[in-house]
VODODREN-781114 format. One line per 10 residues: number of its first residue (from 0); their letters; for each residue x, y, z of C-alpha. Coordinates in Angstrom, 2 decimals. Each point is the difference from the previous one (the first is absolute). Example, Ala and Ser with C-alpha at 12.3 -4.5 7.8 and 13.67 -1.06 7.14 Angstrom:
2
0	as	12.30,-4.50,7.80 | 1.37,3.44,-0.66
END
This chain:
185
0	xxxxxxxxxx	0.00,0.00,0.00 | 1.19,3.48,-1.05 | -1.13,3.24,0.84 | -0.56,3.04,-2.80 | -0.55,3.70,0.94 | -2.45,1.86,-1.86 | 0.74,3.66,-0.46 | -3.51,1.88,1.11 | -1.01,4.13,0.49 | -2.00,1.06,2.86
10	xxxxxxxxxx	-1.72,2.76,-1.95 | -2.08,2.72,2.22 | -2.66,2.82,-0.61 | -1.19,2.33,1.85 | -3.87,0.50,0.09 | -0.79,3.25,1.28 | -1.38,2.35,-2.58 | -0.04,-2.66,-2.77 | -2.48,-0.47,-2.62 | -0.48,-3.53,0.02
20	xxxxxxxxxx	-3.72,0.01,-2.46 | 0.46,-3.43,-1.38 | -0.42,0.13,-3.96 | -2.90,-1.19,-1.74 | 0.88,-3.42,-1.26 | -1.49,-1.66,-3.83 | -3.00,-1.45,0.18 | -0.64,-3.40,1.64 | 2.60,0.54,2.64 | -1.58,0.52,3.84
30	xxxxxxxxxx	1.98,0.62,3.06 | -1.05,-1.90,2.92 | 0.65,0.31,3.82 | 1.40,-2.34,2.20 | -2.74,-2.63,1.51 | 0.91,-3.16,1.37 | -2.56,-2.05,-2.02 | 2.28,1.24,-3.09 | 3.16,-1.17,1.50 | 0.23,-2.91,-2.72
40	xxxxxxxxxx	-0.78,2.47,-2.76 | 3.07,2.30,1.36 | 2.06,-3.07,0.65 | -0.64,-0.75,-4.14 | 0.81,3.55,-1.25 | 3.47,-0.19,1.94 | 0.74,-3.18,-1.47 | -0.56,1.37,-3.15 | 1.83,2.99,0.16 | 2.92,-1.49,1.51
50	xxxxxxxxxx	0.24,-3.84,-1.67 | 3.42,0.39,-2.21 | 1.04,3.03,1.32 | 3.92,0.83,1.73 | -1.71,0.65,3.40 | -1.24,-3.87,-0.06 | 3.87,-0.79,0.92 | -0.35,2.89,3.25 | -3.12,-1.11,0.61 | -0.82,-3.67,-1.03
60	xxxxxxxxxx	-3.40,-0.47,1.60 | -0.93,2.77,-3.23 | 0.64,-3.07,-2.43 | -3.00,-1.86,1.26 | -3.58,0.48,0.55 | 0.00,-1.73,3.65 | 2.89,1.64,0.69 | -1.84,3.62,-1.15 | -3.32,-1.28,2.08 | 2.45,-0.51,3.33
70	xxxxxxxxxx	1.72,3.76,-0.35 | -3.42,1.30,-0.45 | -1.06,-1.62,3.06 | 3.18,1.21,1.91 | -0.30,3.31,-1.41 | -3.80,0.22,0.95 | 1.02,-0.84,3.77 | 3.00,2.26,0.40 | -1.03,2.38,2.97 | 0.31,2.63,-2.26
80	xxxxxxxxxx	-1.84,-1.05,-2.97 | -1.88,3.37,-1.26 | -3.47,-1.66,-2.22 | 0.23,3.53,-1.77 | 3.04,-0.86,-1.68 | -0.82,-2.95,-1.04 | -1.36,-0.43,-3.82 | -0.67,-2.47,-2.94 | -0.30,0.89,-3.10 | -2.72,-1.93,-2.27
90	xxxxxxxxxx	-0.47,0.11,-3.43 | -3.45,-1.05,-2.48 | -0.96,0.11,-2.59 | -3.78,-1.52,-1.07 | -0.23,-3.04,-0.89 | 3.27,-0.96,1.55 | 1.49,-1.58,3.43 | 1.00,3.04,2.81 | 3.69,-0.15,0.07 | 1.86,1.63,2.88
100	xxxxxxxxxx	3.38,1.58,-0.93 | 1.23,2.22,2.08 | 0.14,0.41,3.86 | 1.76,1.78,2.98 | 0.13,-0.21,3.77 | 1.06,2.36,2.54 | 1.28,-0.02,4.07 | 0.82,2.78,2.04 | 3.41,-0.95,1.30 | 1.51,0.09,3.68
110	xxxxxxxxxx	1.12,3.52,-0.87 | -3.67,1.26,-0.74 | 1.11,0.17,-3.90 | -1.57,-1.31,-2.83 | 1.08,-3.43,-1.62 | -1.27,-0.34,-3.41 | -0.04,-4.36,-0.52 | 0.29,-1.31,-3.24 | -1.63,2.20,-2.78 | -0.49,-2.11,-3.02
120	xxxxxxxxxx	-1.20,0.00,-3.02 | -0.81,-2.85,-2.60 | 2.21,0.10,-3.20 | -2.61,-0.01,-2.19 | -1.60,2.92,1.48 | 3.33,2.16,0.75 | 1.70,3.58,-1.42 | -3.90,1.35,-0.18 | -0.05,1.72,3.10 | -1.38,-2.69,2.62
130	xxxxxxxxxx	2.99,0.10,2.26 | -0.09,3.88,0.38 | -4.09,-0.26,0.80 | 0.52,-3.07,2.60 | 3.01,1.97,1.64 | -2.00,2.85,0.20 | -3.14,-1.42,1.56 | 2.44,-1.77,3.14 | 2.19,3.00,0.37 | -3.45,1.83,0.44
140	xxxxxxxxxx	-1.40,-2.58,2.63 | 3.48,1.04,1.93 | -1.01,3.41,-0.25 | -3.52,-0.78,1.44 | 1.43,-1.97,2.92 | 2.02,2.79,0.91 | 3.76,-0.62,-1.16 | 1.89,2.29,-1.43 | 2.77,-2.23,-1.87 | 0.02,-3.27,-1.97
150	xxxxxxxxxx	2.64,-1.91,-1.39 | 0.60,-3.45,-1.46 | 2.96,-2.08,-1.40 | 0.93,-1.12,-3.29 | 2.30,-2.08,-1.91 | 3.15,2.47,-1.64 | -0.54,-2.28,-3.24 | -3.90,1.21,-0.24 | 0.87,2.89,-1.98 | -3.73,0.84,-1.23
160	xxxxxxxxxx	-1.16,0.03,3.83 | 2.83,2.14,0.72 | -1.12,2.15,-2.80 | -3.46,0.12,1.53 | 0.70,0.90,3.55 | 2.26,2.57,-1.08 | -2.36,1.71,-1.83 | -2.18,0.10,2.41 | 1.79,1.21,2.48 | 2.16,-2.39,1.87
170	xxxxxxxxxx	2.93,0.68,0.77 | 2.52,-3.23,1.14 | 1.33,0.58,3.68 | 2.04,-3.49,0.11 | 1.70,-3.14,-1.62 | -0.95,-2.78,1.50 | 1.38,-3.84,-1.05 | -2.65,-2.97,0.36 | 1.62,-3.29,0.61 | -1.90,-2.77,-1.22
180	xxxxx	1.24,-3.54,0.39 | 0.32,-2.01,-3.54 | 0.38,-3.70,-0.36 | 2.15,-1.40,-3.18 | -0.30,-3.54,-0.78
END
């Protein structure tokens, strides 16, 4: 057993005096909150958005929908899980099965800061604006709950996230180096 380091950016924004009015997104797409009975649906729309992607070697429970379906769980329970940051993103079209494809969690931290929790996006339904719009509607359930800063972390290698966050404010504060144990056979 080895052990690789992943390079990662704790990116922060502040929130005071922020416009944070999600977008309007194409037709067919609806944002939903957090509600336990949906924790399957969210558990699907990670999977999704994650299955194939770098941050399935940080993260490996990403690469697997039971795996996805446990997080959300863990996430759901943290002591400082805030419901108003927590969305799915669902997307119809008539005649045709309700896919979800985007979701993204949020916890106030020990600090009393914001920690954004895997945004995602499916592939299929990426570079059209989703991301910005599910950002937007956590960062403004932090606002509502009273914080005043959010961050999250993300891989150095994830250079269209990194283009994201930076455009919309965030600023990275920190390096930080995830070791994650890998087994060659």
């Amino acid at each position: 057993m080895d052990i690789m380091y992943f390079k990662r950016y704790r990116m922060e924004i502040n929130l005071t005096d922020r416009d944070l009015t999600p977008g309007r997104a194409e037709e067919g797409y609806r944002f939903v909150p957090w509600s336990p009975a949906q924790l399957d649906a969210f558990a699907e729309a990670k999977y999704l958005s994650f299955r194939g992607e770098m941050d399935v070697n940080v993260f490996p429970c990403l690469g697997d929908f039971d795996g996805c379906q446990r997080l959300m769980r863990e996430i759901a329970r943290k002591p400082g899980f805030i419901a108003a940051t927590t969305w799915l993103l669902t997307y119809s079209q008539p005649g045709q099965r309700l896919e979800c494809c985007g979701t993204v969690q949020g916890i106030r931290d020990a600090a009393g800061l914001g920690a954004i929790q895997n945004l995602g996006i499916a592939p299929e339904h990426r570079n059209s604006g989703l991301g910005t719009i599910l950002l937007f509607h956590a960062l403004r359930g932090f606002c509502r709950a009273g914080l005043k800063r959010a961050y999250l972390e993300v891989t150095a290698q994830n250079d269209a996230a990194i283009r994201l966050y930076r455009r919309l404010g965030f600023v990275t504060v920190k390096t930080v180096y995830k070791a994650v144990e890998t087994v060659y056979s």
